[in-house]
mmCIF file of the N, C-alpha and C atoms, coordinates in Angstrom:
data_MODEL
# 
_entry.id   MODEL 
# 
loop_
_atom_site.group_PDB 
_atom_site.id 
_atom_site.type_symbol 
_atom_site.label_atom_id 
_atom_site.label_alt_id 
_atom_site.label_comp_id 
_atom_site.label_asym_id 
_atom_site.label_entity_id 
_atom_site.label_seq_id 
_atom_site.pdbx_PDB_ins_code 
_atom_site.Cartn_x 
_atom_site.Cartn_y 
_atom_site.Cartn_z 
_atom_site.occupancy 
_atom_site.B_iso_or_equiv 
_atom_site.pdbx_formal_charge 
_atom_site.auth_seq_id 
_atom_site.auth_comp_id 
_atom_site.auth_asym_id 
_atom_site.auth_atom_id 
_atom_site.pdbx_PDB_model_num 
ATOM 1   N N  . UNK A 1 1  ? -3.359  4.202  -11.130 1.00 0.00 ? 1  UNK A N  1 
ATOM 2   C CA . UNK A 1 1  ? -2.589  5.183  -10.412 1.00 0.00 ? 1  UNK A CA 1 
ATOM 3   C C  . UNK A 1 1  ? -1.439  5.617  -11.311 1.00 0.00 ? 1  UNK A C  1 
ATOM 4   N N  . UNK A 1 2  ? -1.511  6.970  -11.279 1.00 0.00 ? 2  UNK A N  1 
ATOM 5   C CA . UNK A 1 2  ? -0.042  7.311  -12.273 1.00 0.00 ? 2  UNK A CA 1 
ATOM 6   C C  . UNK A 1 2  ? 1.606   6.903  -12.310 1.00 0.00 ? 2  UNK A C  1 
ATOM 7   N N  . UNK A 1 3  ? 1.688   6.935  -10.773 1.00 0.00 ? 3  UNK A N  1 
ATOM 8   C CA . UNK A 1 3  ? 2.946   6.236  -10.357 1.00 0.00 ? 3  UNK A CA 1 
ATOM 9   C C  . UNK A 1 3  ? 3.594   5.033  -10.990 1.00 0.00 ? 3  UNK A C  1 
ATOM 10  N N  . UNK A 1 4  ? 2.056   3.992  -11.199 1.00 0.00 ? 4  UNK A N  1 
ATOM 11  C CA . UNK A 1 4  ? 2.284   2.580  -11.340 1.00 0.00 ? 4  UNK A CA 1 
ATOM 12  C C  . UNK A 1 4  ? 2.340   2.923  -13.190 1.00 0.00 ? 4  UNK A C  1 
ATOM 13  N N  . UNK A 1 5  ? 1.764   3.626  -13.676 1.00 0.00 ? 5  UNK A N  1 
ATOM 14  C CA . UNK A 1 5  ? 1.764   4.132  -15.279 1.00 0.00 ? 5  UNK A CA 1 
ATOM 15  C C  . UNK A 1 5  ? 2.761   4.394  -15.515 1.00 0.00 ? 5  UNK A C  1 
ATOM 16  N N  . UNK A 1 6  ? 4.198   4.826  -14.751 1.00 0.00 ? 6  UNK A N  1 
ATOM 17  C CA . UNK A 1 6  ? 5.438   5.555  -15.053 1.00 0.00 ? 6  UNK A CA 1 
ATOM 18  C C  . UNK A 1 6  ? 6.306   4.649  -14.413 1.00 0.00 ? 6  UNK A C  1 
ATOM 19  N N  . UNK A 1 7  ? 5.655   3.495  -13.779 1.00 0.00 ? 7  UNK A N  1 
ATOM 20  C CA . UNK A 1 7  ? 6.759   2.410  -13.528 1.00 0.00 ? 7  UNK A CA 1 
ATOM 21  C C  . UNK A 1 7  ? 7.356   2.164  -12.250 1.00 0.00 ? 7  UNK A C  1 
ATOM 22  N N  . UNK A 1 8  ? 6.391   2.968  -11.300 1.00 0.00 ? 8  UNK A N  1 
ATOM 23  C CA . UNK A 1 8  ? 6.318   2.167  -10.075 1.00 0.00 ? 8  UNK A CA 1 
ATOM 24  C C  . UNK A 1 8  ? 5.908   0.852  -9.787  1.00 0.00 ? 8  UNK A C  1 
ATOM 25  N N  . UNK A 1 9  ? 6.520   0.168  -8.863  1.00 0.00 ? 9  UNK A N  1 
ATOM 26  C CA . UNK A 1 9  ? 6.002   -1.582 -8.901  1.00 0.00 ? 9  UNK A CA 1 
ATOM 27  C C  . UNK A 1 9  ? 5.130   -1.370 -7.352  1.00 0.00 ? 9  UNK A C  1 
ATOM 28  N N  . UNK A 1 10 ? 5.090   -0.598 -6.763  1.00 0.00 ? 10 UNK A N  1 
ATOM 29  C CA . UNK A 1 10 ? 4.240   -1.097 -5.765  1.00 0.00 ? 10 UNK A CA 1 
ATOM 30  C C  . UNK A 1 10 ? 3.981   0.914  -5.034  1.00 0.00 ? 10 UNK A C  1 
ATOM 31  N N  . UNK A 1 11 ? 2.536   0.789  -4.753  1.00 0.00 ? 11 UNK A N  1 
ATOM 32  C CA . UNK A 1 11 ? 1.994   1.866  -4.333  1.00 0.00 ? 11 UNK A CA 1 
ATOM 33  C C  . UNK A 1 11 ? 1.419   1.706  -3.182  1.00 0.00 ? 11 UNK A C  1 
ATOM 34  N N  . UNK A 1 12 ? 0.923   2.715  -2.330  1.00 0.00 ? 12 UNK A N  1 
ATOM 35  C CA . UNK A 1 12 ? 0.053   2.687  -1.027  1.00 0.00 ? 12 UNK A CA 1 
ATOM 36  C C  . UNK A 1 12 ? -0.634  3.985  -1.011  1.00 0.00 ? 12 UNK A C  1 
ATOM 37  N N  . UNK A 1 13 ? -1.997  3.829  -0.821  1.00 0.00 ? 13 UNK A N  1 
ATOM 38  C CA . UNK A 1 13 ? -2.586  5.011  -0.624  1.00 0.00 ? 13 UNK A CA 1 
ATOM 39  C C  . UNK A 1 13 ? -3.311  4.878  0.527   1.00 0.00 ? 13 UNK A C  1 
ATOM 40  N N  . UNK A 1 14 ? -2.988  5.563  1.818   1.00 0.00 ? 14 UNK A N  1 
ATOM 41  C CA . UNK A 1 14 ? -3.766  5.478  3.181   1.00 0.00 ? 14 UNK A CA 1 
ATOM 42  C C  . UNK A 1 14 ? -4.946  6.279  3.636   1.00 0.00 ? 14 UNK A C  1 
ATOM 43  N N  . UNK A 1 15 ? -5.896  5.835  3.811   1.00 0.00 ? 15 UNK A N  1 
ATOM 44  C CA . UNK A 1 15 ? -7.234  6.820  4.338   1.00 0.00 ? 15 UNK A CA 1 
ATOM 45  C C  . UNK A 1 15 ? -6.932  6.948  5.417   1.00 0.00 ? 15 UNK A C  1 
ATOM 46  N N  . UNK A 1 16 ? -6.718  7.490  6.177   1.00 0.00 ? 16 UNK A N  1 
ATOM 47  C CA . UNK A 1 16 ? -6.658  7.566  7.966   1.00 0.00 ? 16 UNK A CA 1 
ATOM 48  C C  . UNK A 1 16 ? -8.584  7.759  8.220   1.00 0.00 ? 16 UNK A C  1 
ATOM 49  N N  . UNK A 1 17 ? -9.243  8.530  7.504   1.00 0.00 ? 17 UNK A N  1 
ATOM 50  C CA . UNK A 1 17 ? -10.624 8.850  8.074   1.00 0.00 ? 17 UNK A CA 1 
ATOM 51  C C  . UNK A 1 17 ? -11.156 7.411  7.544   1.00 0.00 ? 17 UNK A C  1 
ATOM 52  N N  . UNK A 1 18 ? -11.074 6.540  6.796   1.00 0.00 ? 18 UNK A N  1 
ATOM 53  C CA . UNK A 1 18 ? -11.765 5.589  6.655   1.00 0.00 ? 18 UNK A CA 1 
ATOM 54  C C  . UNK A 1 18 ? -10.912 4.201  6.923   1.00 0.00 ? 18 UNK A C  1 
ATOM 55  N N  . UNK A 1 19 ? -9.453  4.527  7.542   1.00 0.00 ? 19 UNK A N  1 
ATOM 56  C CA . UNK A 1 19 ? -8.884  3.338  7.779   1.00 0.00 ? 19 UNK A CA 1 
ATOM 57  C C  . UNK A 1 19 ? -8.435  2.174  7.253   1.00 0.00 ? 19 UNK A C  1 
ATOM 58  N N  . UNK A 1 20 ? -7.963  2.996  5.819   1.00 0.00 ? 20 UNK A N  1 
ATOM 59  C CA . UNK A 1 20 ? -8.147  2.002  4.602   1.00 0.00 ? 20 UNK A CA 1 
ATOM 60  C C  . UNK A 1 20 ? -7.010  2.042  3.508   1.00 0.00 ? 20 UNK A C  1 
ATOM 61  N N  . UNK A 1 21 ? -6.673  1.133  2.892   1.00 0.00 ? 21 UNK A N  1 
ATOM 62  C CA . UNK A 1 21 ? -5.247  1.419  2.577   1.00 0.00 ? 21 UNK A CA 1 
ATOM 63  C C  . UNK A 1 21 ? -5.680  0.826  0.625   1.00 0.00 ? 21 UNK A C  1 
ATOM 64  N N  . UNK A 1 22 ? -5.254  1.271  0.199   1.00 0.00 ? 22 UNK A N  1 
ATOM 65  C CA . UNK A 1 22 ? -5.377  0.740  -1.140  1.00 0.00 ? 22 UNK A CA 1 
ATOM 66  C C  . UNK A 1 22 ? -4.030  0.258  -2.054  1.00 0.00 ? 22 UNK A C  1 
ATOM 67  N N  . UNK A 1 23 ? -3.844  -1.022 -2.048  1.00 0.00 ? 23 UNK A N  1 
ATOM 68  C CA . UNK A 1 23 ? -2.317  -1.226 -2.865  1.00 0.00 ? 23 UNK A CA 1 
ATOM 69  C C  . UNK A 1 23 ? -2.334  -1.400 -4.326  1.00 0.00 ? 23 UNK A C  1 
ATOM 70  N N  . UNK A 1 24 ? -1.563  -0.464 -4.646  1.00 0.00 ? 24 UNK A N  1 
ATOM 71  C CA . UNK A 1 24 ? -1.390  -0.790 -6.272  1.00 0.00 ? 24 UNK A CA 1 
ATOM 72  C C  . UNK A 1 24 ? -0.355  -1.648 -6.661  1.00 0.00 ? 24 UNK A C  1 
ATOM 73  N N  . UNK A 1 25 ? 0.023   -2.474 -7.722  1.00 0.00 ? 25 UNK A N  1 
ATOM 74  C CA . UNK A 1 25 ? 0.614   -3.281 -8.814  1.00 0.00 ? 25 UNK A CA 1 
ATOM 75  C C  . UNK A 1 25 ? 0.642   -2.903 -9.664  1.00 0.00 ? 25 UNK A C  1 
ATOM 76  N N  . UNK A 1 26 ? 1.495   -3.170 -10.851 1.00 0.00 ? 26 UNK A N  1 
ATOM 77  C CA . UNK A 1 26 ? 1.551   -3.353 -12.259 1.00 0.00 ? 26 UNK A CA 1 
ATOM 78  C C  . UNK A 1 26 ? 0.701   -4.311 -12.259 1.00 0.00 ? 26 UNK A C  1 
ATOM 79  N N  . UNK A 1 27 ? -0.340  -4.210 -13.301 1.00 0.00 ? 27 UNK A N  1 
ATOM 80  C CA . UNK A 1 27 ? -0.985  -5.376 -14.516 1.00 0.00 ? 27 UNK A CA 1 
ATOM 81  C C  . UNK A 1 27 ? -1.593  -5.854 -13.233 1.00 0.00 ? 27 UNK A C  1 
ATOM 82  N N  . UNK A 1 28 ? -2.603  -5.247 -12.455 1.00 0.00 ? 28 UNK A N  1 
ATOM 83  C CA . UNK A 1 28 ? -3.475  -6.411 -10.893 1.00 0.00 ? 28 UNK A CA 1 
ATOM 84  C C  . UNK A 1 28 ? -3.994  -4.846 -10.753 1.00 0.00 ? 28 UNK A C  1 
ATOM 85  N N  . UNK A 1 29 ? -5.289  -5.419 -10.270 1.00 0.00 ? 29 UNK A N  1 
ATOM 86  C CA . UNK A 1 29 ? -6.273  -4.637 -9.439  1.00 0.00 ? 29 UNK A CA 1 
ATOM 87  C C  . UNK A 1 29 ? -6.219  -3.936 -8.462  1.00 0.00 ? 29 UNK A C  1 
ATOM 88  N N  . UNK A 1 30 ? -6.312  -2.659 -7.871  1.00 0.00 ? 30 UNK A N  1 
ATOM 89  C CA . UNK A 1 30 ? -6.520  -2.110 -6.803  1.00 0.00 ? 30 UNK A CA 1 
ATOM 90  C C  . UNK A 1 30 ? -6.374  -3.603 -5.286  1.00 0.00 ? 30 UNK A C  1 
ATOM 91  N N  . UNK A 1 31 ? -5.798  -3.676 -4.448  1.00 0.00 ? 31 UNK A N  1 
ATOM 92  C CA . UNK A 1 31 ? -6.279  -4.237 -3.238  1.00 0.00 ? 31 UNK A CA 1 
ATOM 93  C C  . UNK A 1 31 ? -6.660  -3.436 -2.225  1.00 0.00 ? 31 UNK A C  1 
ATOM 94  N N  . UNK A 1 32 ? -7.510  -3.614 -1.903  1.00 0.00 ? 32 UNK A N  1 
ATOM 95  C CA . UNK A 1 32 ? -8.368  -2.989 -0.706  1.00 0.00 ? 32 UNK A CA 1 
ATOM 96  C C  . UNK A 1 32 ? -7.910  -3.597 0.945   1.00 0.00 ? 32 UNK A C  1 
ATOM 97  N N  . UNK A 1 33 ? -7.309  -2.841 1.581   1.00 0.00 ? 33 UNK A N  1 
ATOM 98  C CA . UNK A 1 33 ? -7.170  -3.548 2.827   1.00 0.00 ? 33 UNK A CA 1 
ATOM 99  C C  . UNK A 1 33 ? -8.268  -2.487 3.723   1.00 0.00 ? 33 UNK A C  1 
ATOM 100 N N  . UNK A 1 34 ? -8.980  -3.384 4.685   1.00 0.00 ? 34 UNK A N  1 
ATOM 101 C CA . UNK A 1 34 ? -9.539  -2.562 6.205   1.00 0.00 ? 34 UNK A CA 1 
ATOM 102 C C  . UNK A 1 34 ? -8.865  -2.579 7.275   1.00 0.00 ? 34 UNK A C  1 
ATOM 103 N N  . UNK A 1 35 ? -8.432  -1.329 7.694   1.00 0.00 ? 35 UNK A N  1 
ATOM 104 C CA . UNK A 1 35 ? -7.418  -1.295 8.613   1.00 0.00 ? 35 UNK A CA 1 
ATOM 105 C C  . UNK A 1 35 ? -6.226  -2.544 9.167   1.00 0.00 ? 35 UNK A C  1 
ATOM 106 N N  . UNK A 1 36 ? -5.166  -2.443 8.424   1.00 0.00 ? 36 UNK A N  1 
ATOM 107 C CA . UNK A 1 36 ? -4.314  -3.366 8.557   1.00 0.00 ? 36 UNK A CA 1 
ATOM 108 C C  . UNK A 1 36 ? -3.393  -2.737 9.590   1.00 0.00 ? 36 UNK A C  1 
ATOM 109 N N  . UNK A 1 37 ? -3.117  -3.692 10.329  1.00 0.00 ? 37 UNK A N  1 
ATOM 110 C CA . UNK A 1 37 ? -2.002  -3.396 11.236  1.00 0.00 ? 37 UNK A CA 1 
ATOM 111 C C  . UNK A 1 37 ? -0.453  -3.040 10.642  1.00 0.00 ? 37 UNK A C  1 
ATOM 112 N N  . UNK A 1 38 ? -0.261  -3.302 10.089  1.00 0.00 ? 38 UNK A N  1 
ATOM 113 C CA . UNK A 1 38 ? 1.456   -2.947 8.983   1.00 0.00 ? 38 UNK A CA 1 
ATOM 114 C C  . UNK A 1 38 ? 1.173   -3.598 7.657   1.00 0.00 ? 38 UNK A C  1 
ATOM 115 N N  . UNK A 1 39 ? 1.730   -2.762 6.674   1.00 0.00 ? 39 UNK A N  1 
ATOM 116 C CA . UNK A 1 39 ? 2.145   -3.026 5.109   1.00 0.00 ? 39 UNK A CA 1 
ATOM 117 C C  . UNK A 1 39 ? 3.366   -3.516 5.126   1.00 0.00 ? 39 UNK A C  1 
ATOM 118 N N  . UNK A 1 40 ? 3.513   -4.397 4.061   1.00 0.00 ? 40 UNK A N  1 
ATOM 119 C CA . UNK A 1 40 ? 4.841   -4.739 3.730   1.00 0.00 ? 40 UNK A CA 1 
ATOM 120 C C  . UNK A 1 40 ? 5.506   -4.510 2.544   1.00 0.00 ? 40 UNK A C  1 
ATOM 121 N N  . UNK A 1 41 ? 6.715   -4.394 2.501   1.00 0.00 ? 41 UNK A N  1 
ATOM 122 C CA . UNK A 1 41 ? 7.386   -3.943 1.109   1.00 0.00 ? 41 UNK A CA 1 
ATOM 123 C C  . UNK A 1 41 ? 7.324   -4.698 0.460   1.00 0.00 ? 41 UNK A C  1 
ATOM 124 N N  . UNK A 1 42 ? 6.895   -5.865 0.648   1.00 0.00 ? 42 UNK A N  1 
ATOM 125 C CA . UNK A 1 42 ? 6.553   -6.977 -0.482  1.00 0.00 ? 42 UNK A CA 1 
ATOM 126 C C  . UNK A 1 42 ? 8.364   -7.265 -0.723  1.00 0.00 ? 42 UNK A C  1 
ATOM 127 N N  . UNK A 1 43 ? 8.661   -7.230 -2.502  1.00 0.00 ? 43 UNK A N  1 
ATOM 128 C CA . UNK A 1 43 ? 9.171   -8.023 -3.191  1.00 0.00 ? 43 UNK A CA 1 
ATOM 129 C C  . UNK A 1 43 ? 10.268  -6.360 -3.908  1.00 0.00 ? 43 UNK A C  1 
ATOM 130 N N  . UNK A 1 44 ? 9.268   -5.410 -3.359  1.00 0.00 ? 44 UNK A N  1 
ATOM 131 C CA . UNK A 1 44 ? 10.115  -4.080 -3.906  1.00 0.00 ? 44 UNK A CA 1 
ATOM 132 C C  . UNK A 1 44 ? 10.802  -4.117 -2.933  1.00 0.00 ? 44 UNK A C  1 
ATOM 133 N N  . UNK A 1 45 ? 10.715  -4.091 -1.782  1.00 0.00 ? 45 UNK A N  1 
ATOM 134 C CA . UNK A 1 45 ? 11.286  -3.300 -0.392  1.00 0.00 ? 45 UNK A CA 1 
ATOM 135 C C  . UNK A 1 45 ? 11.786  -4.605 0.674   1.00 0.00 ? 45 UNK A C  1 
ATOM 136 N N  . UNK A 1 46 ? 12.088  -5.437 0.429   1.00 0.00 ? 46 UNK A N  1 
ATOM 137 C CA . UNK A 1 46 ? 12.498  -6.674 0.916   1.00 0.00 ? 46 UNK A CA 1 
ATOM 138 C C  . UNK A 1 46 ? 12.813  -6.724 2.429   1.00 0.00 ? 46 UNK A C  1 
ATOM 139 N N  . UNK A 1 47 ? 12.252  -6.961 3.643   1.00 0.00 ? 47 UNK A N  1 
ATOM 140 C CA . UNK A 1 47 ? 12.303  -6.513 5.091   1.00 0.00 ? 47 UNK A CA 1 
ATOM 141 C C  . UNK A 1 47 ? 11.744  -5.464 5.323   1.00 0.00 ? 47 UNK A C  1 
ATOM 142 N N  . UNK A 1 48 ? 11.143  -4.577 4.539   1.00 0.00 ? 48 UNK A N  1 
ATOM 143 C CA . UNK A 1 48 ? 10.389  -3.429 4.934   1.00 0.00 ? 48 UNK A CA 1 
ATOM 144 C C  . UNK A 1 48 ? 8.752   -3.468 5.715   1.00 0.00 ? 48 UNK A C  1 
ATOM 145 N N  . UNK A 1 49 ? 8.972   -2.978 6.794   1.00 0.00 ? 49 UNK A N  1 
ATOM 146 C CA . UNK A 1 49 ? 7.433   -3.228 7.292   1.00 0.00 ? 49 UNK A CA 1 
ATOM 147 C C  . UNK A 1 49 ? 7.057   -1.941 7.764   1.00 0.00 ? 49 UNK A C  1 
ATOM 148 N N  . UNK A 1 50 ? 5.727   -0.991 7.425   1.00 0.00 ? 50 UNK A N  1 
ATOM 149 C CA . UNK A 1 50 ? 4.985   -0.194 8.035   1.00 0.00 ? 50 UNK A CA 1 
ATOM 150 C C  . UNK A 1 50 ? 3.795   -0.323 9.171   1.00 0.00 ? 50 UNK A C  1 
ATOM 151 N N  . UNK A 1 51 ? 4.354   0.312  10.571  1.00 0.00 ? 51 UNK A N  1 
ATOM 152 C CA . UNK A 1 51 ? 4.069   -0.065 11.201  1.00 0.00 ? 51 UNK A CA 1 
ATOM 153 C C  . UNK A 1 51 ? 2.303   0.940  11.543  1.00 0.00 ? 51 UNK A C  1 
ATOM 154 N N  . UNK A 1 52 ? 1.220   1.054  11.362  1.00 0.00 ? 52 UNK A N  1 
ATOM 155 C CA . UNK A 1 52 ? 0.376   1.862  11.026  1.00 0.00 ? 52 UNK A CA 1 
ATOM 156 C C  . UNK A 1 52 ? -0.293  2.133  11.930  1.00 0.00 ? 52 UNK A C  1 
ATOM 157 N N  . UNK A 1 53 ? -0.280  1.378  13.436  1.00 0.00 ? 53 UNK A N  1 
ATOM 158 C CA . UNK A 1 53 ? -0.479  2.177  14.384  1.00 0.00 ? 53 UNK A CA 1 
ATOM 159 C C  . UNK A 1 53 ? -0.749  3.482  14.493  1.00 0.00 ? 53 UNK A C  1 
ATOM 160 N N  . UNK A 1 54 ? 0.624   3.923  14.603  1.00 0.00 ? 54 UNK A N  1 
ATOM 161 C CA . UNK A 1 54 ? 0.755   5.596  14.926  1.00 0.00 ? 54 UNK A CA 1 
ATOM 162 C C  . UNK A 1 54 ? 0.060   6.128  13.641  1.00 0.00 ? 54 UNK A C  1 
ATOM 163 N N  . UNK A 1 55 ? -0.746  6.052  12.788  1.00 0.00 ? 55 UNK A N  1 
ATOM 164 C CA . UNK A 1 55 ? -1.454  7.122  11.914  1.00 0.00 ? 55 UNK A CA 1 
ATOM 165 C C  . UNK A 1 55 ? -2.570  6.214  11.727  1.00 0.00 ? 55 UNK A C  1 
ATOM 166 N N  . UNK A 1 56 ? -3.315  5.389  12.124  1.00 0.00 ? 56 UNK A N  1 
ATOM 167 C CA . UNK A 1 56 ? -4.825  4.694  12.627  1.00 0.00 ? 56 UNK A CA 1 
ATOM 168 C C  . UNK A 1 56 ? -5.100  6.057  14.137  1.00 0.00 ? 56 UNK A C  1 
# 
């Protein structure tokens, strides 16, 4: 993902038609989630939670 190429530490890309969320890292693989109930900001965003309800 380009973001993570220019030095973003953490990405989200949401499918709403397939319900599917893809997280990016530096230096780690794509993660694949199936419809997760909330993302978390991890270690970038410290207390941050997306609540994904409302766009499932």
């Amino acid at each position: 993902m380009e973001y993570i190429d220019n030095g973003a530490q953490l990405g989200w890309l949401i499918n709403r038609k397939q319900r599917q969320v893809e997280i990016y890292r530096p230096s780690q693989p794509p993660e694949i989630l199936k419809s997760p109930a909330t993302l978390s900001g991890e270690s970038v965003l410290p207390g941050f939670v997306l609540d994904l309800a409302p766009i499932w």
